[in-house]
Residue, then its C-alpha position, 0 to 999 in steps of 0.5 A: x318164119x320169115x315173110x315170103x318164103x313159104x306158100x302151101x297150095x291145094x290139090x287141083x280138082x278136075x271133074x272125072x270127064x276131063x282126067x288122062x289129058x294132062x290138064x292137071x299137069x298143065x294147069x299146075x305149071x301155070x300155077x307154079x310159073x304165075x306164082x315165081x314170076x310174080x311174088x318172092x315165095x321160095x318153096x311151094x309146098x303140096x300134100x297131096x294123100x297117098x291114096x291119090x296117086x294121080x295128083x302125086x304124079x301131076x305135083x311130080x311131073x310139074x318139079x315137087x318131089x317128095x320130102x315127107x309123109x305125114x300122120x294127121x291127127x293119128x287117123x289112118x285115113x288121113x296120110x298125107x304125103x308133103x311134096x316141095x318145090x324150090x324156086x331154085x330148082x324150078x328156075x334149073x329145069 
């Protein structure tokens, strides 16, 4: 893989008192614009699991859309789904 193309990132924690007020969803465009504008990464990449569909609609509506789901380890409890992010697509919106 070639040097600066590709960074994974984890879910964002926010404590259950502070959920329903877009602090997810704005502290991950943050994350998102600090990062294109200050490295050459390409492609940001989450996966968040299914059975958190909060943090799939914050990865949603900060630009990631949904390009796989995944089988970890055969364990049912441990689907993921793989969201990306383009720079390219990012820089557009």
């Amino acid at each position: 893989m070639e040097k600066g193309t590709k960074t994974f990132m984890t879910d964002i924690k926010i404590l259950p008192d502070y959920w329903n007020q877009g602090l997810g969803t704005d502290g991950m465009k943050k994350v998102i614009q600090h990062i294109f504008s200050n490295t050459d990464y390409r492609l940001l990449v989450v996966p968040p699991n299914e059975s958190n569909p909060a943090a799939i609609r914050v990865y949603k509506k900060s630009g990631f859309t949904l390009t796989a789901a995944k089988r970890w380890n055969k364990n049912p409890e441990r689907k993921h789904k793989i969201m990306e992010l383009l720079r390219k697509d990012y820089l557009s919106i």
